[in-house]
C-alpha positions as CSV (number, residue, x, y, z in Angstrom):
1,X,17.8,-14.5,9.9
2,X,20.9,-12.1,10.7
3,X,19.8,-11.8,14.4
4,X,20.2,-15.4,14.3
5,X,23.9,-15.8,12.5
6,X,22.3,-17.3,9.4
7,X,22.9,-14.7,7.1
8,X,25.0,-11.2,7.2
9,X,24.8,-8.0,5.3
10,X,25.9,-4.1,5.8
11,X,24.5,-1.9,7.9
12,X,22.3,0.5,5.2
13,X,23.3,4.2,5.2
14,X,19.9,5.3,3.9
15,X,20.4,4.6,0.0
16,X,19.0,3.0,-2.1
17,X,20.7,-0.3,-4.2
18,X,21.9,-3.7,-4.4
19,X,23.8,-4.8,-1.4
20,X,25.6,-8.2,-0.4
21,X,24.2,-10.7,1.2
22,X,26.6,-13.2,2.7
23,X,25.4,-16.9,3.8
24,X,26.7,-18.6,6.8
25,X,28.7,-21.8,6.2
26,X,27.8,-21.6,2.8
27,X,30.2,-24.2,0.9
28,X,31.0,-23.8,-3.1
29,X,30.5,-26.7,-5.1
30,X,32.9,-26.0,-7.9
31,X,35.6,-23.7,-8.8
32,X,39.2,-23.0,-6.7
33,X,37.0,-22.5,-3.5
34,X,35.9,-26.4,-4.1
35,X,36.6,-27.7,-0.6
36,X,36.1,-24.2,1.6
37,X,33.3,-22.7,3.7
38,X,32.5,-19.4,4.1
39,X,32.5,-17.5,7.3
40,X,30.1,-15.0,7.2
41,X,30.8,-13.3,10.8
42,X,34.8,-13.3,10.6
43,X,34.7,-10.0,10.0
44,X,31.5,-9.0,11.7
45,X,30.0,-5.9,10.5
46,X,32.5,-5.2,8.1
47,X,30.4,-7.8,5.9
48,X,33.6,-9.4,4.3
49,X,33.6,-12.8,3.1
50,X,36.0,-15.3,4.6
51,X,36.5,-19.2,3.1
52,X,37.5,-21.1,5.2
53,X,39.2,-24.5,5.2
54,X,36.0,-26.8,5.4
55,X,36.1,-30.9,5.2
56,X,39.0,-31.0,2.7
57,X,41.6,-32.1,5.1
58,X,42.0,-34.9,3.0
59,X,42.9,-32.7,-0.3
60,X,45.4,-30.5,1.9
61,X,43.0,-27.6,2.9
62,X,44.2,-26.5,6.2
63,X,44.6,-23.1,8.4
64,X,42.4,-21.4,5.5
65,X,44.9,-21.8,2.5
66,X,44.2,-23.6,-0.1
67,X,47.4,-24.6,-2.6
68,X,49.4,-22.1,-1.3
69,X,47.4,-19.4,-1.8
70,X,45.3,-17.3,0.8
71,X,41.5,-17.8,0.7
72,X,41.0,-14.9,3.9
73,X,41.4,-11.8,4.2
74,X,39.0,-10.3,1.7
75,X,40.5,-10.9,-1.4
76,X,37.9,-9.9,-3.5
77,X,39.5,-11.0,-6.9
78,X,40.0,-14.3,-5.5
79,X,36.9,-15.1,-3.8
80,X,33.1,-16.2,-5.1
81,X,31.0,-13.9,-3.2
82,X,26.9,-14.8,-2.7
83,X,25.1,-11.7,-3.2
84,X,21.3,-11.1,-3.7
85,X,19.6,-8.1,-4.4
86,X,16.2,-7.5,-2.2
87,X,13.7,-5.6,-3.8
88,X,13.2,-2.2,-2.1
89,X,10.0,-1.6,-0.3
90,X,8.7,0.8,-2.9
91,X,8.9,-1.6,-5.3
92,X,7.0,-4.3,-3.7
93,X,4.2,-1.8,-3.1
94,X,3.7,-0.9,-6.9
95,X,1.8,-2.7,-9.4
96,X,-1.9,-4.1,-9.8
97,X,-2.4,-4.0,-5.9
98,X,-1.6,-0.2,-5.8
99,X,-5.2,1.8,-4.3
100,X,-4.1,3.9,-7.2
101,X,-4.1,0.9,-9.8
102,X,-7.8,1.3,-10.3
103,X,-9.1,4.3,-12.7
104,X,-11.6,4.8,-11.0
105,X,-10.5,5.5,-7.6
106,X,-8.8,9.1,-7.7
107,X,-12.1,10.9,-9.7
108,X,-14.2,9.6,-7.0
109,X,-11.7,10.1,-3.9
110,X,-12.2,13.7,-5.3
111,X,-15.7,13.8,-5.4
112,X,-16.2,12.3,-2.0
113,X,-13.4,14.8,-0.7
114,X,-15.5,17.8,-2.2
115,X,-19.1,17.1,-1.3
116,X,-18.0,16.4,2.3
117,X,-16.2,19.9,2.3
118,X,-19.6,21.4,1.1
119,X,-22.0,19.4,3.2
120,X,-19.8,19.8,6.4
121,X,-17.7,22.9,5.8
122,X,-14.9,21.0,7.1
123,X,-11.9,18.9,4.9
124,X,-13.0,14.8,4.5
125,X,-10.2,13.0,6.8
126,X,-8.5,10.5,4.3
127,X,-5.7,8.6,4.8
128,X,-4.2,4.7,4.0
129,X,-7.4,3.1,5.9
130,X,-9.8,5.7,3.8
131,X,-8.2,4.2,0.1
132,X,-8.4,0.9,1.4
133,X,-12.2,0.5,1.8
134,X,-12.2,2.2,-1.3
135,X,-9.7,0.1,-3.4
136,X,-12.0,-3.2,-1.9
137,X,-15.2,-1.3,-3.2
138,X,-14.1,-1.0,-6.6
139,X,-12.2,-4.6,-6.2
140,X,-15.3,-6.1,-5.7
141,X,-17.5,-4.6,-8.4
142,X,-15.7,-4.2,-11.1
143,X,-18.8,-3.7,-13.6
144,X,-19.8,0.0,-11.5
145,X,-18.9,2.6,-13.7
146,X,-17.5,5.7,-12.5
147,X,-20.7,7.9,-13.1
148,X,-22.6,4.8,-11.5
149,X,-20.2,5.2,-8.7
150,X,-20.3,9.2,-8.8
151,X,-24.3,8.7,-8.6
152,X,-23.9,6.8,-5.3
153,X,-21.8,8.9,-3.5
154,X,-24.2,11.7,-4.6
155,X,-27.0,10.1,-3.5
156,X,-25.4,9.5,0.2
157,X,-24.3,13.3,0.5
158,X,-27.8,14.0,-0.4
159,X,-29.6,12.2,2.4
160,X,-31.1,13.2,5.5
161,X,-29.9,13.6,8.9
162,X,-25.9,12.5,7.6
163,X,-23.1,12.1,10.2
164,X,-19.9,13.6,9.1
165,X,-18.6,10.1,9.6
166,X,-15.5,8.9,8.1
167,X,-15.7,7.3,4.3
168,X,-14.0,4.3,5.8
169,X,-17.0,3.5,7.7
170,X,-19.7,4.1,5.3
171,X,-17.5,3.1,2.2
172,X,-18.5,-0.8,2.5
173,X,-22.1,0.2,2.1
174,X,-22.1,2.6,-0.5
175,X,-24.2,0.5,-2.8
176,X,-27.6,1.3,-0.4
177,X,-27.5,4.4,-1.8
178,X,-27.8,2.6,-5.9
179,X,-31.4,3.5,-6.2
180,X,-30.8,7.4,-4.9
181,X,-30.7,9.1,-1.5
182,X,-32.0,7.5,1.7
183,X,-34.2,9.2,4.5
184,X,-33.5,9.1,8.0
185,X,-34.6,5.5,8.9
186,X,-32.7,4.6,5.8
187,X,-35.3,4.0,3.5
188,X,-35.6,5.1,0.2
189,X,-36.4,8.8,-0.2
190,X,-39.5,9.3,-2.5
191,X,-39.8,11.8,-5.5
192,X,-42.5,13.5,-3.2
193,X,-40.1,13.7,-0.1
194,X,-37.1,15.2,-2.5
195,X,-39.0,18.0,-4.2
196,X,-40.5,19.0,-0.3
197,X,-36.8,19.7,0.3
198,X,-35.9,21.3,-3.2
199,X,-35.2,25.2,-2.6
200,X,-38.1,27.5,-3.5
201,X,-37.3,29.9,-7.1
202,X,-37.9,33.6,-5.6
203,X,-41.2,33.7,-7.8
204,X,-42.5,31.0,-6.0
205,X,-41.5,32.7,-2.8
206,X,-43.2,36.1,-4.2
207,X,-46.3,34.2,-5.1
208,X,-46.8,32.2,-1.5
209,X,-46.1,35.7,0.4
210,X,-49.0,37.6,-1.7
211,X,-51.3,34.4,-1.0
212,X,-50.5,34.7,2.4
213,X,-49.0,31.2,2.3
214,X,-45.9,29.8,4.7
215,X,-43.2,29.7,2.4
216,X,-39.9,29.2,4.4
């Protein structure tokens, strides 16, 4: 709206605040400046507000005085300025909509960021687009606990043949993995298939080496 002369305001120096917001032709219904119109651009970037003489001809308004008395200039006491105070950007961004909003999210951000460093020796990438898909999980079921959701995630980092892909791929489809870990055509892993994969005790490796039997 600036860029097209409706409005004008100061150029910002980096802080943060209220600041004035001056409107273009705006004309005051009441009050000493009855009769005026305010030039926003008069003074261009200096942001000063300027009343002019606007239809009051008739009431002896003319060459921007108004009963003798100057109107211009920037006479701060004098004039009615429109101000408005925009909410900063950081302030839009907090409350209920906030990825971090949710109780749930930062205990299992952590565990996902863990069990990838042990499964893939490597730190999980995570950025804005990683809490999103996250924050729309737990938007859109609110009844999964956090050890429910803990299990999931468990349950993916503890099926076969895993890609190290990014959790904002996989992240929509984390409840596949409600009933425990999958195989590697994505089917449920049985209790048969798990304990095949579970590491031998050294007992058990002392027992199959004096039988003779293949134990690695």
């Amino acid at each position: 709206m600036k860029d097209r002369g409706f409005i004008n305001y100061p150029k910002g120096n980096g802080s943060r605040g209220p600041y004035r917001i001056l409107i273009n032709k705006y004309e005051p219904r009441g009050g000493e400046l009855s009769g005026t119109r305010l030039n926003a651009w008069k003074h261009g970037e200096l942001c000063q507000p300027e009343y002019e003489a606007g239809n009051g001809e008739g009431n002896g308004e003319r060459n921007g005085e108004r009963n003798g008395k100057s109107i211009g200039g920037g006479t701060y006491s004098r004039i009615q300025e429109v101000q408005e105070v925009k909410p900063s950007p950081r302030a839009k961004r907090s409350g209920g909509d906030s990825p971090e909003a949710d109780p749930r999210h930062s205990p299992i951000r952590g565990l996902i960021q863990d069990l990838h460093f042990q499964k893939f020796g490597v730190k999980c990438e995570w950025d804005g687009s990683e809490a999103k898909a996250l924050n729309r999980v737990l938007r859109r079921n609110p009844s999964w606990t956090g050890p429910q959701l803990s299990a999931m995630v468990r349950n993916r980092f503890d099926s076969d043949e895993l890609p190290p892909d990014r959790p904002r791929r996989w992240l929509p489809g984390l409840g596949s993995y409600v009933a425990g870990p999958l195989d590697r055509f994505a089917r449920l892993k049985t209790a048969d298939d798990q304990a095949s994969q579970a590491p031998l005790s050294p007992s058990e490796i002392a027992r199959r080496q004096q039988a003779g039997e293949e134990w690695r």
